[in-house]
matplotlib code that plots the C-alpha trace (Angstrom):
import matplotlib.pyplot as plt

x = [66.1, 63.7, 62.3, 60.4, 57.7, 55.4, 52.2, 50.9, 47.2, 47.1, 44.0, 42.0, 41.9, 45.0, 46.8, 45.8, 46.1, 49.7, 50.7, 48.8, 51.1, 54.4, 53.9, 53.0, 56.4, 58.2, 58.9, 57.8, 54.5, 53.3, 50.0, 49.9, 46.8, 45.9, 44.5, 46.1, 43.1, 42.0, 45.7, 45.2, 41.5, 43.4, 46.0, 43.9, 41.7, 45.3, 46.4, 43.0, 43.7, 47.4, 46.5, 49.2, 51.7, 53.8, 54.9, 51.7, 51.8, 49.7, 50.2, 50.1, 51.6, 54.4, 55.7, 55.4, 57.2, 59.9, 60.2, 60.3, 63.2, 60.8, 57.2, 53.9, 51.1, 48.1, 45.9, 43.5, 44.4, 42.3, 44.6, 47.7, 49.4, 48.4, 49.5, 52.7, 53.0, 52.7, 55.1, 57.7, 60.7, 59.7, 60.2, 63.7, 66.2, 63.5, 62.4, 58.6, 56.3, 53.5, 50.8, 48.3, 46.3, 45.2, 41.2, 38.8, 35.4, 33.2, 34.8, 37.4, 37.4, 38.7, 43.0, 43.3, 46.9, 47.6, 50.2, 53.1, 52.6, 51.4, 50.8, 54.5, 56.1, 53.8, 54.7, 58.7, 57.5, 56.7, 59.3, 62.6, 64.9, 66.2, 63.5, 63.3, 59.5, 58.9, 55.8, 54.3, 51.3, 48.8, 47.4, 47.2, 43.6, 43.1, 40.7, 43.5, 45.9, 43.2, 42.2, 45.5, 45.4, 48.0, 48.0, 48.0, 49.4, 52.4, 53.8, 55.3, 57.7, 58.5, 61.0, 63.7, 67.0, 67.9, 68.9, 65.3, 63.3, 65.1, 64.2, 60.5, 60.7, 62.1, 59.0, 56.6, 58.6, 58.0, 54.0, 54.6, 53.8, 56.5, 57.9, 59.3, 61.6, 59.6, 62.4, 62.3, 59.6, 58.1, 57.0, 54.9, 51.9, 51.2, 51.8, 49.2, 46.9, 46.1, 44.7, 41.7, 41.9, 41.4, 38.5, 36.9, 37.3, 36.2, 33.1, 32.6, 33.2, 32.1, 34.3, 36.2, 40.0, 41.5, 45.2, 48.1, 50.3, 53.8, 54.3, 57.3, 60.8, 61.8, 63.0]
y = [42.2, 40.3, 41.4, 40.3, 42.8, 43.0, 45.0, 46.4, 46.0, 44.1, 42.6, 46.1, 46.1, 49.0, 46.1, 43.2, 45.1, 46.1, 42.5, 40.7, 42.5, 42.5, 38.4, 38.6, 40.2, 37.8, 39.2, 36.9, 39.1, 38.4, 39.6, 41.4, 42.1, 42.8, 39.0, 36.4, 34.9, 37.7, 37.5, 34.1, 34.8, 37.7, 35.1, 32.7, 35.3, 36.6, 33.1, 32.3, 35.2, 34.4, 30.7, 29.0, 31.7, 33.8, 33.3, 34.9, 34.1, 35.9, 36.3, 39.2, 42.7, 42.9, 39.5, 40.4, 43.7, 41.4, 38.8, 41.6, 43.4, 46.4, 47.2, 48.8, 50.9, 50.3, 51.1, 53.8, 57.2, 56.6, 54.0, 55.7, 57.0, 53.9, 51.3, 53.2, 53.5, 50.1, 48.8, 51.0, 48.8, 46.1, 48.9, 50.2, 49.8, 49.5, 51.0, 51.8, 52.8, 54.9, 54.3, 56.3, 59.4, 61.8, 61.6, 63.3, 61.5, 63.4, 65.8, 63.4, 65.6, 68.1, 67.9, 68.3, 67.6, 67.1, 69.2, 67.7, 68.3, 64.9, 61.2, 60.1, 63.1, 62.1, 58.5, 59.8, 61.6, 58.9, 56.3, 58.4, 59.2, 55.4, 54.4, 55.7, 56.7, 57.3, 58.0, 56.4, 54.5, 57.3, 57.5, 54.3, 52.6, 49.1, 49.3, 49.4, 46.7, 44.0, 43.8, 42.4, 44.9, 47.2, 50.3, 54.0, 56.0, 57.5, 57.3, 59.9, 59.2, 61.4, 61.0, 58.7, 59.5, 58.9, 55.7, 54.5, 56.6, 54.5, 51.5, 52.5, 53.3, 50.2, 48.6, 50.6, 49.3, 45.9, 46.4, 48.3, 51.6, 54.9, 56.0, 59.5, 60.7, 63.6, 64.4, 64.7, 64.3, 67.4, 67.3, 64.3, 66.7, 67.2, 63.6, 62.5, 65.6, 64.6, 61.5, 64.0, 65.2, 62.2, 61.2, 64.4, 64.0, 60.3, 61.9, 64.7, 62.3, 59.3, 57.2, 54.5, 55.4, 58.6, 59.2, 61.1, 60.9, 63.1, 64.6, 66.6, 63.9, 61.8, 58.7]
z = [33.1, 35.0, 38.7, 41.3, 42.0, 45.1, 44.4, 47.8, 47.5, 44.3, 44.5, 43.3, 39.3, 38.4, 41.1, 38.9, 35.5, 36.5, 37.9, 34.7, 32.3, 34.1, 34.3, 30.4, 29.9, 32.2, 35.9, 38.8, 40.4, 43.8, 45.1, 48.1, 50.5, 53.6, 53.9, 52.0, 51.3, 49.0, 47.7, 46.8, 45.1, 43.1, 41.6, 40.5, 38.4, 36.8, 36.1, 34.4, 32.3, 31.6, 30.0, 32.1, 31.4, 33.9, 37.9, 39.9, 43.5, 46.5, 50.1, 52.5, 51.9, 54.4, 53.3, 49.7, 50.1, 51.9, 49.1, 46.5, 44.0, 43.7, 45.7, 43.7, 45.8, 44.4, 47.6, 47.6, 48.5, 51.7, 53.3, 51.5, 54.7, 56.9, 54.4, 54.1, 57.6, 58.7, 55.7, 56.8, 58.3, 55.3, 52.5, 53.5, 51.0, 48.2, 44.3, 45.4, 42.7, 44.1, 41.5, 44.2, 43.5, 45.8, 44.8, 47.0, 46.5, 45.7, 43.4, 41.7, 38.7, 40.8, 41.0, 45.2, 46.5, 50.1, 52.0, 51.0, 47.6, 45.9, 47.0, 46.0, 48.1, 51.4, 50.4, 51.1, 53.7, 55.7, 54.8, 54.8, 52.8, 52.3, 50.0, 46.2, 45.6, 41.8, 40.5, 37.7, 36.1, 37.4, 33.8, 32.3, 33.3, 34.3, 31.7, 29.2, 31.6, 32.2, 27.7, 26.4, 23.7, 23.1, 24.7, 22.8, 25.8, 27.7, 31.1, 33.1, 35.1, 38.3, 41.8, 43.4, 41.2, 37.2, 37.5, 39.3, 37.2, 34.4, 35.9, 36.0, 32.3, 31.3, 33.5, 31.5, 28.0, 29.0, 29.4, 25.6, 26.5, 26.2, 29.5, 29.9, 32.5, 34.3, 36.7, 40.1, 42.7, 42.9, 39.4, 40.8, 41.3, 37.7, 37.0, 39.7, 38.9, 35.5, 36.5, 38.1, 34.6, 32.4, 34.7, 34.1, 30.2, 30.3, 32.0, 29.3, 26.3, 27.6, 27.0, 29.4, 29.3, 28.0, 28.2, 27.5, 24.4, 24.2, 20.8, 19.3, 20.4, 18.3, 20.4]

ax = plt.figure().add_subplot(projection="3d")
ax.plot(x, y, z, "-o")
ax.set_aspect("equal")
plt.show()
């Protein structure tokens, strides 16, 4: 099935890398920013990189959430809650993916969770119990989205109810990577904490993109 998808702050690179493969595999993307101009700049790099394929369009945030089947966070943690806040009316009634972790510069290696217990349950929080927040993404680099190679990793999956989790993992099939339903949105800590996790291994190993890989089901 084909979607229209609105990525909130799409003009940062997990943004692009997200909107770049979801165009590849045939859903109609549009760029949101908090200026259209950017949104504009952002589309033209994704179409150069898509050869003439895909629908890629750009405009502001608010109008992209509007014009969209499902809305993507990409912002920074940092203007998590004020994004979300002023999007609010726009995302009633929508599938949000919250792609946002909770990173703390300095200490980014370091897993620190904010009161309500991860970005996607602040995220619900704020917008009410009329929006379906799932987790996802959280582990897959822009690295990885942005090389048009195929990706050797997992997605967790985590909030909202089955059938939008299901949804999300037939998002992440499209981009050829294995989704897995993590269940509901308090497991959404340990699927935004390992991102702290991975950064901390890239660090160690030094290398550009770790992941995650699940083992053991056949499926």
């Amino acid at each position: 099935m084909s979607y229209t998808i609105g990525i909130i702050g799409g003009t940062g690179r997990e943004g692009r890398g997200l909107g770049y493969r979801w165009a590849k595999a045939g859903h109609k993307i549009i760029i949101g920013s908090r200026t259209e101009e950017k949104a504009l700049a952002a589309v033209e790099e994704l179409k150069g990189r898509l050869h003439g394929e895909g629908d890629v369009s750009g405009t502001t945030n608010d109008k992209a959430v509007l014009a969209c089947d499902i809305a993507v966070l990409t912002v920074p943690y940092s203007a998590h809650r004020d994004t979300l806040e002023g999007l609010k009316a726009e995302l009633q009634g929508k599938l949000l993916i919250n792609v946002v972790v909770p990173l703390v510069p300095p200490k980014v290696t370091r897993v620190q969770m904010p009161e309500e217990g991860s970005a996607a349950q602040q995220a619900q929080a704020i917008l009410g119990d009329n929006v379906k927040v799932v987790a996802a993404f959280q582990t897959i680099s822009f690295e990885h989205l942005l090389s048009g190679e195929d990706i050797d990793c997992d997605v967790l999956v985590a909030g909202g109810d089955k059938d939008a989790r299901e949804i999300v993992i037939g998002l992440a099939a499209d981009i050829g990577l294995k989704g897995w339903d993590a269940g509901v949105i308090q497991n959404a800590v340990v699927v935004e904490g390992l991102t702290s996790i991975l950064i901390g291994l890239n660090l160690k190993y030094k290398v550009p993109s770790a992941g995650i890989r699940i083992t053991g089901i056949d499926g």
